[in-house]
Structures are given as C-alpha cells and as structure tokens.
C-alpha positions as CSV (number, residue, x, y, z in Angstrom):
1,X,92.8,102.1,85.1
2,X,96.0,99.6,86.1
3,X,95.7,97.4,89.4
4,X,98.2,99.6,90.9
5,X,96.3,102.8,90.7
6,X,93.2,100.9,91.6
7,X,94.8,99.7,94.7
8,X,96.4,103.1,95.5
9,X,93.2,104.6,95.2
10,X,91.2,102.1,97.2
11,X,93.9,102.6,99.9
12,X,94.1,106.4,99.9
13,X,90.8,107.2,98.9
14,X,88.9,105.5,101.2
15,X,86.7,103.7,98.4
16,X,86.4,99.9,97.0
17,X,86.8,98.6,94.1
18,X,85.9,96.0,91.8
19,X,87.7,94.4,88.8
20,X,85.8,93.3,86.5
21,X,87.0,90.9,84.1
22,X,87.4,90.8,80.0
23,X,89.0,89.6,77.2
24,X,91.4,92.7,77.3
25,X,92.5,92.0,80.8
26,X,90.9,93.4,84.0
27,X,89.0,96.8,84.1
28,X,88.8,98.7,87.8
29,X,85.9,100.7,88.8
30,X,84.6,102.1,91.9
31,X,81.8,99.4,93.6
32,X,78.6,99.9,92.8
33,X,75.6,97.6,92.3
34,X,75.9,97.6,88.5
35,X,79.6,97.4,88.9
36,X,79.0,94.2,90.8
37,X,76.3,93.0,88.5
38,X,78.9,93.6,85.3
39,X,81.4,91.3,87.9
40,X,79.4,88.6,88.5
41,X,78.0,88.0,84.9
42,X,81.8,88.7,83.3
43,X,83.2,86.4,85.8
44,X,80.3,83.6,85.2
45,X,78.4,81.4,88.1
46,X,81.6,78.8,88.6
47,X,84.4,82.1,88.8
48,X,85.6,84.4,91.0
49,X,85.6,88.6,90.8
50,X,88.0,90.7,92.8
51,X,87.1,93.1,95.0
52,X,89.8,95.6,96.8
53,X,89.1,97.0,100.1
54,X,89.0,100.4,100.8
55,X,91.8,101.7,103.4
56,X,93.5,98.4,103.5
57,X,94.1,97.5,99.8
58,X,93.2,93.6,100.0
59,X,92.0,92.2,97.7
60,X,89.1,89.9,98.2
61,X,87.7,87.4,95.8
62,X,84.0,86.5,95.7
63,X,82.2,83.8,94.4
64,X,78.6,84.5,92.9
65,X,76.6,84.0,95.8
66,X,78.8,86.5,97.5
67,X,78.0,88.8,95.1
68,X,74.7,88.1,95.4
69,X,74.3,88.6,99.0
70,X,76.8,92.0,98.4
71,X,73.6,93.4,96.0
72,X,70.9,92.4,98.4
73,X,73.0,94.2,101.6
74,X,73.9,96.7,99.3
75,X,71.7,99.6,101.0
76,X,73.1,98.8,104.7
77,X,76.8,98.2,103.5
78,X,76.9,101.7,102.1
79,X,77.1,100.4,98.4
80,X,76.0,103.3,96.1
81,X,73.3,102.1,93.3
C-alpha cells in the first residue's frame, strides 16, 4: 500500500495507520499492537515510526517510549491486538 492510499483510507475510513519502516521503503498497515511492535523494532530505540490519524489524515511521529505507552493503553485507546 502507497502513503496516498494509506492516508486516503485513514481519512475516509475512519482507521489509523502505521508505517512501518524497511529497506524497500515504508509499508502501511492498519494499527494494531503487533503492527506497532513491528514499528518500533524496524524503526530502532533512537528513531521515529509514523503513525496517521484516523478522520484527520496527520501524520504523527512517535518515538519509542511513545510506542510503548501506545501498547500498554492499547486496551482503553481502542487498539485491536
């Protein structure tokens, strides 16, 4: 999936998403915890992963602590596991 139609489908359908990074580029997949997990260790402890909003289509980047706290809150921010 391009950033484009991750970002049209964040905005439209309601749903984050979270790019993980590669050697290939960026992949795009709906958040999850494993999604996250596959984030944070592709991105390394000193990077940054992307994250786009649902219904807005910003794109936030997190640090690994964020990511962190996103898999501990995971439960009460709606994030499916």
């Amino acid at each position: 999936m391009t950033f484009e139609e991750a970002r049209r489908k964040a905005k439209y359908g309601h749903t984050d998403y979270v790019a993980i990074p590669s050697g290939e580029g960026e992949t795009f997949e709906r958040i999850s915890v494993s999604a996250i997990k596959r984030a944070m260790l592709a991105a390394g402890t000193k990077g940054k992963f992307t994250v786009i909003s649902a219904s807005t289509a910003v794109l936030y980047c997190h640090s690994w602590r964020v990511g962190v706290n996103l898999i501990r809150n995971a439960r009460h921010l709606g994030i499916p596991a």
